[in-house]
C-alpha positions as CSV (number, residue, x, y, z in Angstrom):
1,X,70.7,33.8,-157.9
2,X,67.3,33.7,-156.4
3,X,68.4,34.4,-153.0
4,X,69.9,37.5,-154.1
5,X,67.2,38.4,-156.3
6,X,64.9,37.7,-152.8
7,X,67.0,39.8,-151.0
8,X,66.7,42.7,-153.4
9,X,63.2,42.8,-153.6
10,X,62.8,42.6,-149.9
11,X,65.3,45.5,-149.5
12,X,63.0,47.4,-151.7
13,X,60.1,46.6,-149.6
14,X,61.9,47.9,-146.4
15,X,62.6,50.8,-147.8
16,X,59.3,51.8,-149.0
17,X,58.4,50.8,-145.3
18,X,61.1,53.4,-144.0
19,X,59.6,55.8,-146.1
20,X,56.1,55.3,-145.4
21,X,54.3,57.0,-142.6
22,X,53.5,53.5,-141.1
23,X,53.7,53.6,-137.0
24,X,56.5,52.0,-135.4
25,X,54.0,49.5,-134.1
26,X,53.1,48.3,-137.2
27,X,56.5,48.7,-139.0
28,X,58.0,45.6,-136.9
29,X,55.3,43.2,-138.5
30,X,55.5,45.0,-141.9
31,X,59.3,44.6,-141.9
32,X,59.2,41.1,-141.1
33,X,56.5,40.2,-143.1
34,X,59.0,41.8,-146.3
35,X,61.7,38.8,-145.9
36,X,58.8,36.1,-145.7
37,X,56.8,37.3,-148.5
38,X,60.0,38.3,-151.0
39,X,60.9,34.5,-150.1
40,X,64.3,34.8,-148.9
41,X,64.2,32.4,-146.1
42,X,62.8,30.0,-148.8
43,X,65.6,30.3,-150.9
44,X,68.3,30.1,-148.1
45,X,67.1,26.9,-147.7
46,X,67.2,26.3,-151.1
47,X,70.9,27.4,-151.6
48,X,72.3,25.9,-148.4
49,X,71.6,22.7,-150.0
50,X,73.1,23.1,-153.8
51,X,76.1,25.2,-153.0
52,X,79.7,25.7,-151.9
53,X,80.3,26.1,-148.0
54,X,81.7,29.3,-148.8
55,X,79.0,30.3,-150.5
56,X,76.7,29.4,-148.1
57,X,78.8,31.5,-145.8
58,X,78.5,34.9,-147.6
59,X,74.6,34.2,-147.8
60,X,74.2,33.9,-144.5
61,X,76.5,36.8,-144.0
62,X,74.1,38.8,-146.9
63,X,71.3,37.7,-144.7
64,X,72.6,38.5,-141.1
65,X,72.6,42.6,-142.6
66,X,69.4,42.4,-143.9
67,X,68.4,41.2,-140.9
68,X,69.8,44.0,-139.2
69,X,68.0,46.5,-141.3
70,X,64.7,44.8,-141.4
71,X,65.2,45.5,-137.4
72,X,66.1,49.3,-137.5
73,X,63.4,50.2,-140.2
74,X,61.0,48.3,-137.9
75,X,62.5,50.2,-134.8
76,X,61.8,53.8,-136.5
77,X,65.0,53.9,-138.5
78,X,64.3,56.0,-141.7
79,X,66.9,56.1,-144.4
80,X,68.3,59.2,-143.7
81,X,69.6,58.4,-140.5
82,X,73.5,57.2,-140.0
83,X,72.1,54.2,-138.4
84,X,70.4,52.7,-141.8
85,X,73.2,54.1,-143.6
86,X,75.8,52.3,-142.0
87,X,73.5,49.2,-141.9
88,X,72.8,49.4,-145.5
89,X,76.5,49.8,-146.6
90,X,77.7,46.9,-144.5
91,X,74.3,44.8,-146.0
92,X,75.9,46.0,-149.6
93,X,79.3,45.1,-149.4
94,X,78.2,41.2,-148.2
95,X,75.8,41.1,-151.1
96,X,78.6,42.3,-153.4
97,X,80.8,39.7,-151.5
98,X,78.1,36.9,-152.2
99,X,78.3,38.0,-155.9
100,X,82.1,38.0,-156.5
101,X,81.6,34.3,-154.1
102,X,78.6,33.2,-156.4
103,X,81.2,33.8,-159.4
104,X,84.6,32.1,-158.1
105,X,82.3,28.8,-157.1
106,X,81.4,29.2,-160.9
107,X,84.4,29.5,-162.2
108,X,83.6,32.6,-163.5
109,X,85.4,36.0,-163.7
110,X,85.3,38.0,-160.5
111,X,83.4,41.5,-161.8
112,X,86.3,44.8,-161.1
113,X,83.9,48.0,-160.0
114,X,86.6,50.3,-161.4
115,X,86.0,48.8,-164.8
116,X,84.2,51.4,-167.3
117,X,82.0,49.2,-168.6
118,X,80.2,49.6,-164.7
119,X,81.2,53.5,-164.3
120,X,77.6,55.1,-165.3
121,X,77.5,58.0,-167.9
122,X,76.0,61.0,-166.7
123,X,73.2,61.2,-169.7
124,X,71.2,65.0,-170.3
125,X,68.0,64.1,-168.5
126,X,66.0,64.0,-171.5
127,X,68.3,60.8,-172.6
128,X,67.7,59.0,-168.8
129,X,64.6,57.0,-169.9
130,X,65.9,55.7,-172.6
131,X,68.8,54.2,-170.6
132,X,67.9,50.7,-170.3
133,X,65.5,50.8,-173.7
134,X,69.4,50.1,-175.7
């Protein structure tokens, strides 16, 4: 679960990177800098040695996208263009993939998007910060 959380919060970081008005010389080191200091090559290591090979397969997978989009964001990529969009769908569908693997290796459930319990309700506006307060 850490690599995935790791992942996450380095995602966020190249994002606000894509966003940022940094110049496309400094957005390689930035971007790079995101995976090292959200410690996701740290917990790769970590989970390549406690789980499943097929787990370990979908993390690398997880990984290889990030990778990609750590490379287009520090290329000039902003998230607007088709080029992060299609990265960042790909990246999404092997994290989901990691998830659903992380969940058969437990023995648990696999988790079915079309389920209501994940379909958001659209909430009046003056309800949305209270969404996660319940």
């Amino acid at each position: 679960m850490a690599f995935v959380l790791a992942c996450n919060a380095s995602h966020e970081e190249l994002r606000r990177i894509a966003r940022s008005s940094a110049s496309n010389a400094d957005r390689g080191s930035l971007c790079r800098d995101a995976l090292w200091e959200a410690g996701v090559f740290a917990q790769r290591e970590r989970l390549l040695v406690t789980v499943s090979p097929g787990v370990a397969g979908m993390a690398e997978a997880a990984l290889r996208r990030l990778v990609v989009i750590r490379d287009l964001v520090g290329s000039g990529e902003t998230l607007e263009t088709d080029a992060y969009k299609q990265a960042y769908a790909r990246y999404a569908a092997a994290l989901w993939q990691l998830r659903q693997s992380m969940r058969a290796d437990a023995a648990a459930p696999l988790l079915d998007l079309s389920d209501p319990v994940f379909i958001r309700e659209q909430l009046p506006s003056s309800q949305e910060g209270q969404r996660n307060e319940g």
